[in-house]
PDB file with SEQRES, HELIX, SHEET and CRYST1 records, atoms N, CA, C and O in Angstrom:
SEQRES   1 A   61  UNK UNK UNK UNK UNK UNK UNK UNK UNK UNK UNK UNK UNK          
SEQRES   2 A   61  UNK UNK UNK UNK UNK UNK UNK UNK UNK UNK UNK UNK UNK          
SEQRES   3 A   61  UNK UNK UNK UNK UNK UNK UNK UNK UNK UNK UNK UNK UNK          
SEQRES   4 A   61  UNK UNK UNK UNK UNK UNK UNK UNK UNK UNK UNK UNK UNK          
SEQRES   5 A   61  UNK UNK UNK UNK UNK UNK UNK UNK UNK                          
HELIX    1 AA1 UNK A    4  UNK A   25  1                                  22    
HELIX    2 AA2 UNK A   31  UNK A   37  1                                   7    
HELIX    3 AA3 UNK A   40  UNK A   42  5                                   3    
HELIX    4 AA4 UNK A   46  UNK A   48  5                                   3    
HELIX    5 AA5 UNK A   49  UNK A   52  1                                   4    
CRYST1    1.000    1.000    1.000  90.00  90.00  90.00 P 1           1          
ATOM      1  N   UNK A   1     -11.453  -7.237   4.471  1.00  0.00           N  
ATOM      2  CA  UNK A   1     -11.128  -8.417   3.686  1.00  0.00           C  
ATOM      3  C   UNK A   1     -11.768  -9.638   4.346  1.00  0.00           C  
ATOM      4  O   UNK A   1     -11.822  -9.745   5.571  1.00  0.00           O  
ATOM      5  N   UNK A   2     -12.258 -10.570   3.493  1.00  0.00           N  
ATOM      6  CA  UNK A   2     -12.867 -11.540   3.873  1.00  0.00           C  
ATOM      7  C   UNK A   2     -12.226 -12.787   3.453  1.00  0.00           C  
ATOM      8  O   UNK A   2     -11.248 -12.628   2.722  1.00  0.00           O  
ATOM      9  N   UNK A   3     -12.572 -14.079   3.765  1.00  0.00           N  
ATOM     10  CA  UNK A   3     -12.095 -15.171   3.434  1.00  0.00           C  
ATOM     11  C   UNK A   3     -12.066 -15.512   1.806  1.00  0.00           C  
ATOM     12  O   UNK A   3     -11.308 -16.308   1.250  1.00  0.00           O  
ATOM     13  N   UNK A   4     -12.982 -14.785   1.266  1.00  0.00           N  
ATOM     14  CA  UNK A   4     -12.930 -15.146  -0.080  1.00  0.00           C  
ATOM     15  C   UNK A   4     -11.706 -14.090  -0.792  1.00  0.00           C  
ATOM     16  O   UNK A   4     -11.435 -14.085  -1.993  1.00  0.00           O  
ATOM     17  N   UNK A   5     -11.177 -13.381   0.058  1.00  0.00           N  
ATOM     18  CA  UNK A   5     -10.393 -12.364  -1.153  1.00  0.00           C  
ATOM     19  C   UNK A   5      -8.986 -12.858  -0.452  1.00  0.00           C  
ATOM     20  O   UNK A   5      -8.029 -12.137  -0.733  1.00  0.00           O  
ATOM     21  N   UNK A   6      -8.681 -14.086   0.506  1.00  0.00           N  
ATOM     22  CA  UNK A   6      -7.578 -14.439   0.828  1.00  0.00           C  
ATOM     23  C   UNK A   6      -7.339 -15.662  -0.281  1.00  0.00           C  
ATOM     24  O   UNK A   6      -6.274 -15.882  -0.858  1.00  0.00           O  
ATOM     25  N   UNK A   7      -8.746 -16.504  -0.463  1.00  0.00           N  
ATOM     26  CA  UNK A   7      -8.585 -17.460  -1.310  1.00  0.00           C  
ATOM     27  C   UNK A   7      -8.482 -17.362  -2.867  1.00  0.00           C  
ATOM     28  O   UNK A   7      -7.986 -18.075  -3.739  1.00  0.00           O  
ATOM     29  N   UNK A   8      -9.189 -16.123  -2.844  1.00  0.00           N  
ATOM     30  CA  UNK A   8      -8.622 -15.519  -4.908  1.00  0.00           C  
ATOM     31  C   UNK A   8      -6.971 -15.189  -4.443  1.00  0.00           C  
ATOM     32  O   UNK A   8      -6.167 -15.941  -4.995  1.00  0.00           O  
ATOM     33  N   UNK A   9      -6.483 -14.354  -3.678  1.00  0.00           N  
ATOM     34  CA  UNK A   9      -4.913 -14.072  -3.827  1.00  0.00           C  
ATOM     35  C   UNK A   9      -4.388 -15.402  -3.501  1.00  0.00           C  
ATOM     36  O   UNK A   9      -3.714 -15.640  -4.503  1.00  0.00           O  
ATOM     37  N   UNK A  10      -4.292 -16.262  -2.845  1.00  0.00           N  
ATOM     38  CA  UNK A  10      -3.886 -17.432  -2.641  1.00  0.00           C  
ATOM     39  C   UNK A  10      -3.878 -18.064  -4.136  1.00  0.00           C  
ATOM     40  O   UNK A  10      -2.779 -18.118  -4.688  1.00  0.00           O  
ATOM     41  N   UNK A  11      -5.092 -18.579  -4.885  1.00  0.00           N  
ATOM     42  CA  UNK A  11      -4.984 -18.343  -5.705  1.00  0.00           C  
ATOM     43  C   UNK A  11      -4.245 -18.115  -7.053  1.00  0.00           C  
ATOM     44  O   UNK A  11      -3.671 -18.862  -7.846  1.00  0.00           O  
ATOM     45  N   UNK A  12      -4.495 -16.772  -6.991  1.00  0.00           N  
ATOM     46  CA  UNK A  12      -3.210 -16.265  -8.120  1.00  0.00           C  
ATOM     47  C   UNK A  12      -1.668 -16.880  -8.261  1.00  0.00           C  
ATOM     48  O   UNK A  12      -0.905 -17.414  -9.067  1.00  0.00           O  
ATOM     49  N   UNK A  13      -1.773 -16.398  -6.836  1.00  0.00           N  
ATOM     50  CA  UNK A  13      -0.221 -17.087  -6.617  1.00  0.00           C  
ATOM     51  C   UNK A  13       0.376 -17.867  -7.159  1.00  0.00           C  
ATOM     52  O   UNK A  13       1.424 -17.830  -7.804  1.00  0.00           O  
ATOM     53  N   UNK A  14      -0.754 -19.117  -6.726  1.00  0.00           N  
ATOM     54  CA  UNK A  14      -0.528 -20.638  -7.330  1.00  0.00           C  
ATOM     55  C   UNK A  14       0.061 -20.483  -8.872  1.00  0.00           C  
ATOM     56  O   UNK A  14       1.114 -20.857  -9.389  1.00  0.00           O  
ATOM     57  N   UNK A  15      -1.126 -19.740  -9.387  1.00  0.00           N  
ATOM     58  CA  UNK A  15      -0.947 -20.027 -11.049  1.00  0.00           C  
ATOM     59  C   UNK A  15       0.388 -19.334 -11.521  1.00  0.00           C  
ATOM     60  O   UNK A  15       0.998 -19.814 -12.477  1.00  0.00           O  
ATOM     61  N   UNK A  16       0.920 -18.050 -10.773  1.00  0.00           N  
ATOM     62  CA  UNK A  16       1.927 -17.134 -10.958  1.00  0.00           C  
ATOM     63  C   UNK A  16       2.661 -17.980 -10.789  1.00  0.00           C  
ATOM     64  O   UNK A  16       3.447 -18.140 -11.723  1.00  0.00           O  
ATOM     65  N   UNK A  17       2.800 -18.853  -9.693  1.00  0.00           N  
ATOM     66  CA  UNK A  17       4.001 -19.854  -9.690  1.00  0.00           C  
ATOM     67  C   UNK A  17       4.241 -20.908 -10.861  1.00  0.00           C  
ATOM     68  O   UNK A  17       5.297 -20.978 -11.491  1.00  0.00           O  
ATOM     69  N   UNK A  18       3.207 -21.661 -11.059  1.00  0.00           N  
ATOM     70  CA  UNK A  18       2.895 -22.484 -11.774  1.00  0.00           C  
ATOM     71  C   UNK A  18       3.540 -21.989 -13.409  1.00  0.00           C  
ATOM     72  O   UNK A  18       4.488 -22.460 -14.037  1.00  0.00           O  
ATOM     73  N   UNK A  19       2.954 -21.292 -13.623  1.00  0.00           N  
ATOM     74  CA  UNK A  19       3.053 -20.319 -14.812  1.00  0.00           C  
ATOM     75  C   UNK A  19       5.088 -20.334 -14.878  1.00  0.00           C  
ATOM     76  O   UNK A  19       5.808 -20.931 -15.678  1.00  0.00           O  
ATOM     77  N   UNK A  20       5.424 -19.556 -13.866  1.00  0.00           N  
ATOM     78  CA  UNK A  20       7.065 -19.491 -13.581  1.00  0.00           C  
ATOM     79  C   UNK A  20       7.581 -20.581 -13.880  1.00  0.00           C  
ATOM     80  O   UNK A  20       8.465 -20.682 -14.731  1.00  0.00           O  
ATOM     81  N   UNK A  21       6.973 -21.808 -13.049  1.00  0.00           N  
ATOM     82  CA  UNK A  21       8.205 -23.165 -12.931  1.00  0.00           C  
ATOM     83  C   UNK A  21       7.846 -23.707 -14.690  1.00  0.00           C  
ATOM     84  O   UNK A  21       8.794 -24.209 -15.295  1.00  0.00           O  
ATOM     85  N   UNK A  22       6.811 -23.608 -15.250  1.00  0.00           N  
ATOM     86  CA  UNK A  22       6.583 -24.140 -16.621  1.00  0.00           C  
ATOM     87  C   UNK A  22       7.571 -23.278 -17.404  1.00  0.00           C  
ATOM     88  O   UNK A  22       8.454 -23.887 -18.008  1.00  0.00           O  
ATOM     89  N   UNK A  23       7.539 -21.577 -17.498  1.00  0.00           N  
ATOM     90  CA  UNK A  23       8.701 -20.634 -17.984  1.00  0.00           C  
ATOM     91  C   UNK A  23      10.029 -21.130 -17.405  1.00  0.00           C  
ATOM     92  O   UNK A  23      10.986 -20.786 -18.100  1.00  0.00           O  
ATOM     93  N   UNK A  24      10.313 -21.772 -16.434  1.00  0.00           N  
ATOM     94  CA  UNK A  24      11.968 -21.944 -16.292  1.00  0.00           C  
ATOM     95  C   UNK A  24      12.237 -23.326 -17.051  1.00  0.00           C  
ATOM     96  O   UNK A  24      13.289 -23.334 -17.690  1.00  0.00           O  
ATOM     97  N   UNK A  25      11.366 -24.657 -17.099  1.00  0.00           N  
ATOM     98  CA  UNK A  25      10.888 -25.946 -17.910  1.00  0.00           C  
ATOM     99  C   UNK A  25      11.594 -25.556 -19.202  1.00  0.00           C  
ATOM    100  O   UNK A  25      12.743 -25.913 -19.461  1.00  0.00           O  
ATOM    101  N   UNK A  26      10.711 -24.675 -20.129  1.00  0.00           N  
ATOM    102  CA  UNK A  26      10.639 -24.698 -21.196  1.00  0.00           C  
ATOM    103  C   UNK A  26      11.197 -23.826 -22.097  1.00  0.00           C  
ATOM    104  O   UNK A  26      11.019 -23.863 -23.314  1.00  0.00           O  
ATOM    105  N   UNK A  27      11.971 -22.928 -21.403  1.00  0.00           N  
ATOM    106  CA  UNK A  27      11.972 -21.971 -21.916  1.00  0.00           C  
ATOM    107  C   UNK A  27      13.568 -21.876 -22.723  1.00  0.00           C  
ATOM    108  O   UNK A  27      14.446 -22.665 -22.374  1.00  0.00           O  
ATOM    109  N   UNK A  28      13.794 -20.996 -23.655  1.00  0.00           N  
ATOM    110  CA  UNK A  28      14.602 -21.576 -24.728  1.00  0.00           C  
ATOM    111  C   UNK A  28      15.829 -21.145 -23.875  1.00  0.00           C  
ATOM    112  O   UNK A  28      16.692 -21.167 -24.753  1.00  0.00           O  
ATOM    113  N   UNK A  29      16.507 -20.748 -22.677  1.00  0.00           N  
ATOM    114  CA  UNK A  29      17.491 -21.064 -21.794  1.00  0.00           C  
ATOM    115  C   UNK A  29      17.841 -22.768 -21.730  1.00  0.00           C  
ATOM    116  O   UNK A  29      18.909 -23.233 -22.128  1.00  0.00           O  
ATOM    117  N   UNK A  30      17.076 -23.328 -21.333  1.00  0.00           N  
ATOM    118  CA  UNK A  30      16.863 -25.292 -21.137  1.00  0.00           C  
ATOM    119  C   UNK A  30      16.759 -25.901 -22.535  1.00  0.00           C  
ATOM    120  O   UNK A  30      15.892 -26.773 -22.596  1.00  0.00           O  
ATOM    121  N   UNK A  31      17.490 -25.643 -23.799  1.00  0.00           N  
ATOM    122  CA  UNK A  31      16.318 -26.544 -24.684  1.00  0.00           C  
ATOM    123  C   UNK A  31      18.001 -27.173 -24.935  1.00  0.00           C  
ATOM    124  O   UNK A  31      18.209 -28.348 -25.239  1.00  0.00           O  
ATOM    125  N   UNK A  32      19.096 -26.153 -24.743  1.00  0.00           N  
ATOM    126  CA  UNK A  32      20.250 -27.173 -25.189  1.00  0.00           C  
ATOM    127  C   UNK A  32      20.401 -28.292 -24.000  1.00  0.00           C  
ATOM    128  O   UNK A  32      20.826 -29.413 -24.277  1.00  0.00           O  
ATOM    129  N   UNK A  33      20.131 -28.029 -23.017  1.00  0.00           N  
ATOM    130  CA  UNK A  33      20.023 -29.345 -21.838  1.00  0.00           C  
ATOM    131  C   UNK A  33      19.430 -30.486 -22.218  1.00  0.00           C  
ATOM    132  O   UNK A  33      20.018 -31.565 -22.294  1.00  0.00           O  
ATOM    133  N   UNK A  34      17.729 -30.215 -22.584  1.00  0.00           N  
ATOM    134  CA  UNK A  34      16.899 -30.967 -23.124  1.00  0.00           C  
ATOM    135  C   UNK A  34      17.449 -31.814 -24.768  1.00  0.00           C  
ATOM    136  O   UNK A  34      17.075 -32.914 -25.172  1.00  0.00           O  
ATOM    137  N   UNK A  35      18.329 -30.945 -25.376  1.00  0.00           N  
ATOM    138  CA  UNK A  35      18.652 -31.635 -26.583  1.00  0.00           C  
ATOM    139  C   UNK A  35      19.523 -32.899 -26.224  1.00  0.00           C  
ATOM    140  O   UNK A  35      19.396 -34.002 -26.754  1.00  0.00           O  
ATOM    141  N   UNK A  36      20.441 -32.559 -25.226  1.00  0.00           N  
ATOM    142  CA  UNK A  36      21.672 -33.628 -24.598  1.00  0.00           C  
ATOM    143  C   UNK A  36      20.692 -35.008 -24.361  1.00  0.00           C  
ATOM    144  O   UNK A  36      20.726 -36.100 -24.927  1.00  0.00           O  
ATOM    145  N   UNK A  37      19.806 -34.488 -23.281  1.00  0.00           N  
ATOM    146  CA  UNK A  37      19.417 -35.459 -22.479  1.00  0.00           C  
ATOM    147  C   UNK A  37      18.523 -36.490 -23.425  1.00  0.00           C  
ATOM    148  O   UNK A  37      18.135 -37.600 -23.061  1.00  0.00           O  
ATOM    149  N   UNK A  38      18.215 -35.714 -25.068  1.00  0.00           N  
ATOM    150  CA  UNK A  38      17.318 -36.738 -25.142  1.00  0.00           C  
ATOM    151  C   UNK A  38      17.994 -37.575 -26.208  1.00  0.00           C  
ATOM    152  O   UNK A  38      17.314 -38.392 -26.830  1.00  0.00           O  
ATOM    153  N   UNK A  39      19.321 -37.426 -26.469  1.00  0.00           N  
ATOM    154  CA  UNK A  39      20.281 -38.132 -27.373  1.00  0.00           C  
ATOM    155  C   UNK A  39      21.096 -39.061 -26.204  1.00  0.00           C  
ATOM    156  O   UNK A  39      21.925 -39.928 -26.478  1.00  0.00           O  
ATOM    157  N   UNK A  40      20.678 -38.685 -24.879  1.00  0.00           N  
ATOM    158  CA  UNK A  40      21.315 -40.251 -23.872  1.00  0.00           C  
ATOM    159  C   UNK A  40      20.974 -41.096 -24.539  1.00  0.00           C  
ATOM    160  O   UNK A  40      21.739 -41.375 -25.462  1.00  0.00           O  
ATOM    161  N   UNK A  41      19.593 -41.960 -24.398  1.00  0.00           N  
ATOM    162  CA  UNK A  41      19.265 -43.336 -24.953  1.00  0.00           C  
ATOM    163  C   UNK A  41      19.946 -43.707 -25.834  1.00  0.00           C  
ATOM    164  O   UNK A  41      19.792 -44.928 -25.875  1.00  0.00           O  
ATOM    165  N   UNK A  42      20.915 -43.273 -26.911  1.00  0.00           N  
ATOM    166  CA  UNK A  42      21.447 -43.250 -28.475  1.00  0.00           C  
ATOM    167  C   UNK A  42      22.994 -43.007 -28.470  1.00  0.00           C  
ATOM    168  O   UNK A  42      23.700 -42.998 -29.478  1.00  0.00           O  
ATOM    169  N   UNK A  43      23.571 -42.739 -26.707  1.00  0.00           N  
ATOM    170  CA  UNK A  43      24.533 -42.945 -26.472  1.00  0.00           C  
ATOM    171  C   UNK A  43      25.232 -43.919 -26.660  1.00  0.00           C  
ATOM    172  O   UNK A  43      24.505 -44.842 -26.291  1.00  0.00           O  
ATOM    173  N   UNK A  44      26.621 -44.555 -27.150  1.00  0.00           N  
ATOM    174  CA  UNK A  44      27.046 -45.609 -26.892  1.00  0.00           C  
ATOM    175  C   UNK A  44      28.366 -45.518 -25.531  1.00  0.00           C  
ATOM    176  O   UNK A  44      28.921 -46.457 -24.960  1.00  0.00           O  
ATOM    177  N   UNK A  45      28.503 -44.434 -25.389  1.00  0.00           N  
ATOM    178  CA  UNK A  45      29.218 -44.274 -24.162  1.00  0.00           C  
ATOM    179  C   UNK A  45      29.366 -44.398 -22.962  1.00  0.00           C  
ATOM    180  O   UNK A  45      29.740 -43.434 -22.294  1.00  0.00           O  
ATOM    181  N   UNK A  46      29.126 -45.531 -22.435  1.00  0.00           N  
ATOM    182  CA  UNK A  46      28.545 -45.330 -20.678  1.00  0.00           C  
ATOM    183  C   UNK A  46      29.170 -44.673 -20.155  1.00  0.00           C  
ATOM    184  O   UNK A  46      28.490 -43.833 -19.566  1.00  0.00           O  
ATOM    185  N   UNK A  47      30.451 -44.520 -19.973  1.00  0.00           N  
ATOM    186  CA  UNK A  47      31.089 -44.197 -18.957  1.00  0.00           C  
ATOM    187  C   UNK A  47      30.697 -42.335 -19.363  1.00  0.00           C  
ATOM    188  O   UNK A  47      30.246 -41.639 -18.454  1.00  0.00           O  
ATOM    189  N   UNK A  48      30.858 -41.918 -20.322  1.00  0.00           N  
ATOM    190  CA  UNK A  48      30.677 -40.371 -20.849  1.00  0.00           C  
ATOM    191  C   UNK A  48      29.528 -39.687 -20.467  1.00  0.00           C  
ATOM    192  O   UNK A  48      29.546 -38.456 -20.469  1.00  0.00           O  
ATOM    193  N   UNK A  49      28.309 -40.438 -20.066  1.00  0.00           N  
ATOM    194  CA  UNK A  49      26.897 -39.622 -20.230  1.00  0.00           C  
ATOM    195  C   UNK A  49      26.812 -38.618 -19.016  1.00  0.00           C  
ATOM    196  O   UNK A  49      26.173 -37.566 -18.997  1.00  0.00           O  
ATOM    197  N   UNK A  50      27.356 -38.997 -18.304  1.00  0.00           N  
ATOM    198  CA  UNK A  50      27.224 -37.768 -16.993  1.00  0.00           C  
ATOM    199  C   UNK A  50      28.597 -37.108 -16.966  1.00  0.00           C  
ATOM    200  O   UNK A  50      28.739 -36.356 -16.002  1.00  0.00           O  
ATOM    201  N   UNK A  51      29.768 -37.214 -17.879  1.00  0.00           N  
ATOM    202  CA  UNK A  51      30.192 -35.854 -18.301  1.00  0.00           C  
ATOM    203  C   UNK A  51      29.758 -34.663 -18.815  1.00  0.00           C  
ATOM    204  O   UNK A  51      29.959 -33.493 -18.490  1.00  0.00           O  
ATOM    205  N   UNK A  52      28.770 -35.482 -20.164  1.00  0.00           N  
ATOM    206  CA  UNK A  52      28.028 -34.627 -20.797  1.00  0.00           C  
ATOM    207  C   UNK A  52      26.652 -33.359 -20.573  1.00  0.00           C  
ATOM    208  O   UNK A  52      26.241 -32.349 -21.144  1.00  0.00           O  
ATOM    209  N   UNK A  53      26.328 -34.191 -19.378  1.00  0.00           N  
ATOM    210  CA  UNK A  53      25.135 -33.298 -19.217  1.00  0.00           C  
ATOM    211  C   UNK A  53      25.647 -32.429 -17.900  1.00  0.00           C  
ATOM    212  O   UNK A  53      24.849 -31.546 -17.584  1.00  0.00           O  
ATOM    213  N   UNK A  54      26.706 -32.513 -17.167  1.00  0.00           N  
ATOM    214  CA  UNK A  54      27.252 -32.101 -15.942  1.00  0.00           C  
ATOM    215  C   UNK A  54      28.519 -31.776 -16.371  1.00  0.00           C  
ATOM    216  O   UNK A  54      29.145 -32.516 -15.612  1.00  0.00           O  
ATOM    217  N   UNK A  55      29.485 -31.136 -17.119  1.00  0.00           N  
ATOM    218  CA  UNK A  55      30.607 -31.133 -17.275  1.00  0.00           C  
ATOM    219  C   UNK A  55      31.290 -30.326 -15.783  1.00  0.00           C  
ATOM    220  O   UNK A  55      32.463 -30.020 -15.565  1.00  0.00           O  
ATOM    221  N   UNK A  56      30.788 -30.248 -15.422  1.00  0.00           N  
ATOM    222  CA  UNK A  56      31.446 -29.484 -13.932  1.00  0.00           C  
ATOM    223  C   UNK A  56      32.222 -30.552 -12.952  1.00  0.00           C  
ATOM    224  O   UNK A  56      33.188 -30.419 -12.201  1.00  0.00           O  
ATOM    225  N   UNK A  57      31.484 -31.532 -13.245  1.00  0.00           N  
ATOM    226  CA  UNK A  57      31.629 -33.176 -12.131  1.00  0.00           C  
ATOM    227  C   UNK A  57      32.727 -33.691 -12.719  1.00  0.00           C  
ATOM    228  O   UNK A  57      33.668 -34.016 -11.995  1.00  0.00           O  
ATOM    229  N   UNK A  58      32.837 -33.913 -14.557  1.00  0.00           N  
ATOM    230  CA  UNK A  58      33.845 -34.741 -15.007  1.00  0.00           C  
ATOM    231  C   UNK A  58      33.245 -36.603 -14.869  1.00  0.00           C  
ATOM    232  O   UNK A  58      32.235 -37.194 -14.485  1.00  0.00           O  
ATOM    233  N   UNK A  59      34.524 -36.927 -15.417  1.00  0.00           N  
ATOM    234  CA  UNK A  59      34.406 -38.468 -15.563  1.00  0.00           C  
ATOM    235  C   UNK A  59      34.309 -38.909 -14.537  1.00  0.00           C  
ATOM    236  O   UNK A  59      35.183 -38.567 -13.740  1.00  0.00           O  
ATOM    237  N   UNK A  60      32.932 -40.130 -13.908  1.00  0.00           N  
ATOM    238  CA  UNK A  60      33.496 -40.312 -12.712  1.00  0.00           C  
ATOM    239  C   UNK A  60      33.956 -41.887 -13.038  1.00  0.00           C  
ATOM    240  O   UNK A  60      33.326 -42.581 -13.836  1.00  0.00           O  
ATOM    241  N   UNK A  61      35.160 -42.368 -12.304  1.00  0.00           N  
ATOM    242  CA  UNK A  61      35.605 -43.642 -12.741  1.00  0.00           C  
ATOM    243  C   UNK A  61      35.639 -44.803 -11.390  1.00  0.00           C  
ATOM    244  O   UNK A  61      36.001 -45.963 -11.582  1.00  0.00           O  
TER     245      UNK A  61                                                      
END                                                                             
């Protein structure tokens, strides 16, 4: 093995990763997250918006 067949697997990798973090982004697991987050701006609730997208945390007051 030579330097060039460390830098094609190196490489791959990248894009395998790349490829992954765009599949965890977009993928229709995230789209009800993405629906929340993009009806914030149109919120009139301040105090509510990080119930909504975090319900684990709750109201913080």
């Amino acid at each position: 093995m030579d330097i060039n067949d460390f830098r094609t697997l190196a490489t791959v990798l990248v894009f395998l990763s790349f490829v992954s973090i765009v599949w965890w982004a977009y993928g229709p697991s995230r789209r009800a997250y993405f629906d929340q987050a993009a009806q914030l701006p149109f919120d009139n609730e301040e105090n509510d918006t990080q119930s909504k997208l975090n319900p684990a945390k709750g109201e913080q007051s």
